[in-house]
TIBA-163824 format. One record per residue: residue in three letters; x, y, z of N, C-alpha, C, CB in turn. Coordinates in steps of 0.001 Angstrom, whole numbers, padded with zeros to 6 digits, always signed. Atoms other than C-alpha are relative to their C-alpha. Glycine has a CB too. Layout:
ALAXYZXYZXYZXYZ
...
//
This chain:
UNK+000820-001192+000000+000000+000000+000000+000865+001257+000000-000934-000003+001202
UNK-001039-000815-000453+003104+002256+000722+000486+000410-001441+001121-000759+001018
UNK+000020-000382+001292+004210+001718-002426-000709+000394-001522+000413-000511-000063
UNK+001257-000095+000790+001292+002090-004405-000298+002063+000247-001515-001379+000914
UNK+000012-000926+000074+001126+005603-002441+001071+000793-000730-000227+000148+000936
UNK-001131-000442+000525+004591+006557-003149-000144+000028-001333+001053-000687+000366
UNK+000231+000171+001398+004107+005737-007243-001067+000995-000073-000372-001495-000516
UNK+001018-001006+000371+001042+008102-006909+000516+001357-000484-000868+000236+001159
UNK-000432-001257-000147+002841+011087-005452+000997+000468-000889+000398+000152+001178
UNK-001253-000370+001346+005623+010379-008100-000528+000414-001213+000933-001312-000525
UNK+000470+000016+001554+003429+010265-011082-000710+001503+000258-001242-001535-000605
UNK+000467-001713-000272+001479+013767-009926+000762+000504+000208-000805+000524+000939
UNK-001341-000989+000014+004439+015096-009156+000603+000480-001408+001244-000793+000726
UNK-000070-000144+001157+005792+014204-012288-000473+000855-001063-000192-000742-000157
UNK+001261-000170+000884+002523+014977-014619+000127+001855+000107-001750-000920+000817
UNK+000323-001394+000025+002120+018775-013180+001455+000572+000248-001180+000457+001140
UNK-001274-000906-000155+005760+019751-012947+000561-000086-001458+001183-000571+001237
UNK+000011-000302+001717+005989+019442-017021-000287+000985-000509-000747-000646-000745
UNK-000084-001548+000430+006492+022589-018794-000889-000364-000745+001293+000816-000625
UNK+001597-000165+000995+003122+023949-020093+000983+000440-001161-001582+001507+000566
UNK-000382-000593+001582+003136+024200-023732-000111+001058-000494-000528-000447-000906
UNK-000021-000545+000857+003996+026927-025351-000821+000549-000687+000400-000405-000382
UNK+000806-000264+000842+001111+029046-026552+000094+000542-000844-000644+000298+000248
UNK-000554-000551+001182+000845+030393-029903-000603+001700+000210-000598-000952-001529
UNK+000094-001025-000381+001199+034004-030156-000448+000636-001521+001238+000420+000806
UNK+000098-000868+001520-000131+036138-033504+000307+001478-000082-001490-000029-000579
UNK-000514-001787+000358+001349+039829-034676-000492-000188-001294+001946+000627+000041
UNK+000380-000171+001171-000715+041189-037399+001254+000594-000755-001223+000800+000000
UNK-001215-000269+001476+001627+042350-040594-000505+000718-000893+000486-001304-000944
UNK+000584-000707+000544+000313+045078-042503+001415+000517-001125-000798+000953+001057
UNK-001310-000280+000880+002544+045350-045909-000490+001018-001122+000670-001500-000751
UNK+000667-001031+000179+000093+048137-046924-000066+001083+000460-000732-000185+000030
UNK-000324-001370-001018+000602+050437-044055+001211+001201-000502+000643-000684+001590
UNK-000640-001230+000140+001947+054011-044629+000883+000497+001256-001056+000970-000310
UNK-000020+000035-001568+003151+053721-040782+001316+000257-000069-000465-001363+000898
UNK-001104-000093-000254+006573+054833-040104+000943+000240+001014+000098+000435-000506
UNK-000431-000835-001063+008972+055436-037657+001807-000132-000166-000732-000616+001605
UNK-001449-000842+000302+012315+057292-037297+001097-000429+000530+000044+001350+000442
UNK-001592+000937-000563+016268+056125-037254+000680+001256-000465+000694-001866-000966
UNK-000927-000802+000223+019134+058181-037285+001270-001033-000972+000428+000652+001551
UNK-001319+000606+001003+021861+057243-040211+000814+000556-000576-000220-000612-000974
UNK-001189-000972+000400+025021+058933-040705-000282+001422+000391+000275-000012-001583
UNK+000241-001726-000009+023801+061781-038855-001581+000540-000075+000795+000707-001468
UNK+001932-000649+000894+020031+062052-040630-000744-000654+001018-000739-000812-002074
UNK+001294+000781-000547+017043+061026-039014-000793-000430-001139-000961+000900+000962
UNK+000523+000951+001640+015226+058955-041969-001622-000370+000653+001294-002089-000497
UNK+001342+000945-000342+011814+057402-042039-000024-001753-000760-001519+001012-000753
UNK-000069+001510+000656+011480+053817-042487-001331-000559+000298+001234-001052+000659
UNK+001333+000751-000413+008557+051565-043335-000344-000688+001629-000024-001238-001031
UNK+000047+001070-000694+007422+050426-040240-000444-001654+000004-000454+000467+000623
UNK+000541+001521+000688+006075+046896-042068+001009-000075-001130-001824-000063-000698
UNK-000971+000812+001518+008601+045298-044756-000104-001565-000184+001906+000190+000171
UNK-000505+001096-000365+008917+042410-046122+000850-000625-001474-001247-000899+000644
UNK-001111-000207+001029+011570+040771-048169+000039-001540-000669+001613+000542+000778
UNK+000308+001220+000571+011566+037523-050390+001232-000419-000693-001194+000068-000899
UNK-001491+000173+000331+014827+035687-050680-000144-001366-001408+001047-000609+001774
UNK+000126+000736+001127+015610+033633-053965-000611-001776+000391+001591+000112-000720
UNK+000810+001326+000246+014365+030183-052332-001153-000086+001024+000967-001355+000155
UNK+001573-000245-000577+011293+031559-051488-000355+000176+002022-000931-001689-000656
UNK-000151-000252-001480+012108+031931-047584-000226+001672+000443+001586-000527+000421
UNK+000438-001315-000281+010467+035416-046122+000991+000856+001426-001736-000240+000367
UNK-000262-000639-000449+012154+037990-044526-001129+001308+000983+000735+000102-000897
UNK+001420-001350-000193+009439+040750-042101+000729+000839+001059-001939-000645+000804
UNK-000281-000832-001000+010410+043495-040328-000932+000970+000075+001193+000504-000082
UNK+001123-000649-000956+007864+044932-037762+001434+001217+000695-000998-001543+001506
UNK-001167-000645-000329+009767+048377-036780+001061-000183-000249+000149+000092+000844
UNK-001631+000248+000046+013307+047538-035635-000169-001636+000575+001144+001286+001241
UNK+000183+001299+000008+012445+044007-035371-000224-000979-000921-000677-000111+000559
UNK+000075+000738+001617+013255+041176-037917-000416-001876+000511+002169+000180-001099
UNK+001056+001239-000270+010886+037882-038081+000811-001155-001319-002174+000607-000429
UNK-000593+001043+000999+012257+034680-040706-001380-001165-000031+001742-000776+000691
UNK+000573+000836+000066+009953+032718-041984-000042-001136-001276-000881+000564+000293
UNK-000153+000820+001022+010283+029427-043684-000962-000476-001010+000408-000871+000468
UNK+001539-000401+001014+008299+029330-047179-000981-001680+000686+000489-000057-002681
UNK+000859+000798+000282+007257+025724-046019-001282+000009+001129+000729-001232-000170
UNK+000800-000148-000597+005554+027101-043304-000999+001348+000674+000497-000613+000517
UNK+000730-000724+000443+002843+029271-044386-001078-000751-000558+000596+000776-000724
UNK+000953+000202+000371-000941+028965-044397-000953+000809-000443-000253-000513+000590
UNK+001474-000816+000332-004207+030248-046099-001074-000364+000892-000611-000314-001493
UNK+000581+000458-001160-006846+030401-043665-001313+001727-001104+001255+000069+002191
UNK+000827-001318-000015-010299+032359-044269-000225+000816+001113-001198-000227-000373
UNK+000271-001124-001242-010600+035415-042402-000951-000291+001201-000638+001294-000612
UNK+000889-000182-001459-013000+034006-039840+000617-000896+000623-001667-000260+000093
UNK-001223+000382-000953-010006+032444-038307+000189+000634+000917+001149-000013-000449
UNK-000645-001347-001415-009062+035614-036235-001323+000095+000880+000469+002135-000746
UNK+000815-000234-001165-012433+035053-034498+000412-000538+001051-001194-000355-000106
UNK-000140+001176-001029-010716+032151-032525+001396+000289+000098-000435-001653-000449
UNK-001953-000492-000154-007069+034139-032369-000507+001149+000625+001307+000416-001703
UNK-000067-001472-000763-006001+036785-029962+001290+000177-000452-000192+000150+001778
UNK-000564-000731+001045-004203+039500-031915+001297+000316+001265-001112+001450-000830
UNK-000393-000566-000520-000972+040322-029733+000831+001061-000037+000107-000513+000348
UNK-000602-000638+000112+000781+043154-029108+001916+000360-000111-000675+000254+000583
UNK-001423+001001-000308+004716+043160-030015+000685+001122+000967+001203-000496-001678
UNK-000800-000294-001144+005569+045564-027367-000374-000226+001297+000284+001144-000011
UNK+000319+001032-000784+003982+043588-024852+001210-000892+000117-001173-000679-000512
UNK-000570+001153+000270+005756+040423-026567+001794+000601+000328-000521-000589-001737
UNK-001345-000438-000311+009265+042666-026517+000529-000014+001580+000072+001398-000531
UNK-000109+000002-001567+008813+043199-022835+000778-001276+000634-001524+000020+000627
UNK-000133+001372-000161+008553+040047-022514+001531-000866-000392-001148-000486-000853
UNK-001348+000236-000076+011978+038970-024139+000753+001022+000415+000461-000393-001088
UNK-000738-000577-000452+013661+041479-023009+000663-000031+001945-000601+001006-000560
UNK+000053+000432-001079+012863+040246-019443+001054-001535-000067-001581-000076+000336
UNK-000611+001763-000582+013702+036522-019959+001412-000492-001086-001698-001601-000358
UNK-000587+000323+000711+016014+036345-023209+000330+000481-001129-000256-000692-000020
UNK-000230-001272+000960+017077+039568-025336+000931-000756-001391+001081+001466+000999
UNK-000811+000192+001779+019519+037710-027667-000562-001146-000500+001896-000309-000134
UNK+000822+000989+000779+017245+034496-028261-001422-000066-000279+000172-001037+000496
UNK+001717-000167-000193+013620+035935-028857-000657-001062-000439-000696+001181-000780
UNK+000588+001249+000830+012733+032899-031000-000416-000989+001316+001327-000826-001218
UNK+000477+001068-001099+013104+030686-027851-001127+000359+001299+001377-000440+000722
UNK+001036-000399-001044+010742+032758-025724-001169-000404-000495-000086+001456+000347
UNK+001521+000210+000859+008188+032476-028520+000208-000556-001013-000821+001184-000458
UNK-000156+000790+000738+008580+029272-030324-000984-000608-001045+000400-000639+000655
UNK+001592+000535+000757+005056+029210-031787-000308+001911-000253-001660-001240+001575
UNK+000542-001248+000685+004964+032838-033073-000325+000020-001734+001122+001117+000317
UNK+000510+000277+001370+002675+033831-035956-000036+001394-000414-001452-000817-000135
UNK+000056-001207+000454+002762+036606-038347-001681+000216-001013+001532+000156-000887
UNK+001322-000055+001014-000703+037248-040109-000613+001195-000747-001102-000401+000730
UNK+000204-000775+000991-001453+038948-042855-001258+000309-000863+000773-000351-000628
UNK+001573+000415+000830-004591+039931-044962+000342+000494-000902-001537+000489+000387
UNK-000593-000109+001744-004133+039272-048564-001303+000682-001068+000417-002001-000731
UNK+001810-000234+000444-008491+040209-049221-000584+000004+000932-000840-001003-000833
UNK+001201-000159-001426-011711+040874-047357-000222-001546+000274-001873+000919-000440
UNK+000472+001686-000802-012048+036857-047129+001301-000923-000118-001519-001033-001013
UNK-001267+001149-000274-008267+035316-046624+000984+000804+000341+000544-000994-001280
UNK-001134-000349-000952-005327+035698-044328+000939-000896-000786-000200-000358+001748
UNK-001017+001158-000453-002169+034236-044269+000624+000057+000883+000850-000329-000675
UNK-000720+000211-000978-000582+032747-041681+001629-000074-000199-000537-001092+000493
UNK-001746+000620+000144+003742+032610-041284+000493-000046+001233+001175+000969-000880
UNK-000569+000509-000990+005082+030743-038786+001261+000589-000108-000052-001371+000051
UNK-001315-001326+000493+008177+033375-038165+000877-000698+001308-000536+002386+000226
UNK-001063+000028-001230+011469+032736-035771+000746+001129+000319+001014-000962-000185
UNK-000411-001376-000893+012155+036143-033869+001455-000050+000141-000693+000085+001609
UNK-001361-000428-000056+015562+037056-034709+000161+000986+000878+000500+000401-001185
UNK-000765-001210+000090+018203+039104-033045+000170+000751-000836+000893-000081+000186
UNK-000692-001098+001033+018952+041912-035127+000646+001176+000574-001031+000608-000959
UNK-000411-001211-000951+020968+044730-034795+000568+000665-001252+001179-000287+001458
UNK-000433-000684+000679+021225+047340-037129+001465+000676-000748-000516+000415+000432
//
């Protein structure tokens, strides 16, 4: 009976001391936006898109939100109809910055290993890009 308890307290022990998974996080991507904001370069203060995004010869995506650069691999990218985002919460990335900047400034990817970039391509379809939160540094 002793041991029967003991095997309990191990296996609940076990069971709830397993790192929760990882929830997925979404940053909208607006590659339409007129939105800008200001860097100094050689002196100047400049305006730069705040939305870019950049498309490398084997189809692998480049996005930069502000001064923040996202990678996303072409094979993982979905079409989804827009009444997807009823069942997604939209987050904010200076929230999400906070956030690495607290636990892991030079590996943002590993804070948020399920980050999504989403995009609207029409009034009835998104796409989704599963992105890995680079360091960057100008």
């Amino acid at each position: 009976m002793k041991n029967i308890l003991i095997i309990m307290v191990f296996i609940s022990h076990f069971c709830f001391s397993q790192k929760k998974l990882q929830q997925k996080k979404y940053l909208h991507f607006d590659a339409t936006s007129k939105k800008t904001y200001s860097i100094e370069v050689n002196g100047k203060i400049i305006a730069e898109p705040y939305y870019s995004k950049g498309v490398k010869k084997n189809g692998n995506i480049t996005f930069y939100i502000c001064k923040e650069m996202f990678y996303s691999d072409k094979k993982e990218i979905d079409t989804c109809k827009i009444e997807y985002l009823k069942n997604v919460k939209m987050s904010d990335l200076s929230t999400l910055k906070k956030d690495v900047n607290r636990t892991n400034p030079l590996y943002p990817y590993k804070v948020f290993p399920n980050l999504y970039l989403v995009e609207k391509i029409s009034d009835s379809t998104i796409v989704k890009y599963k992105v890995k939160w680079e360091y960057y540094i100008e």
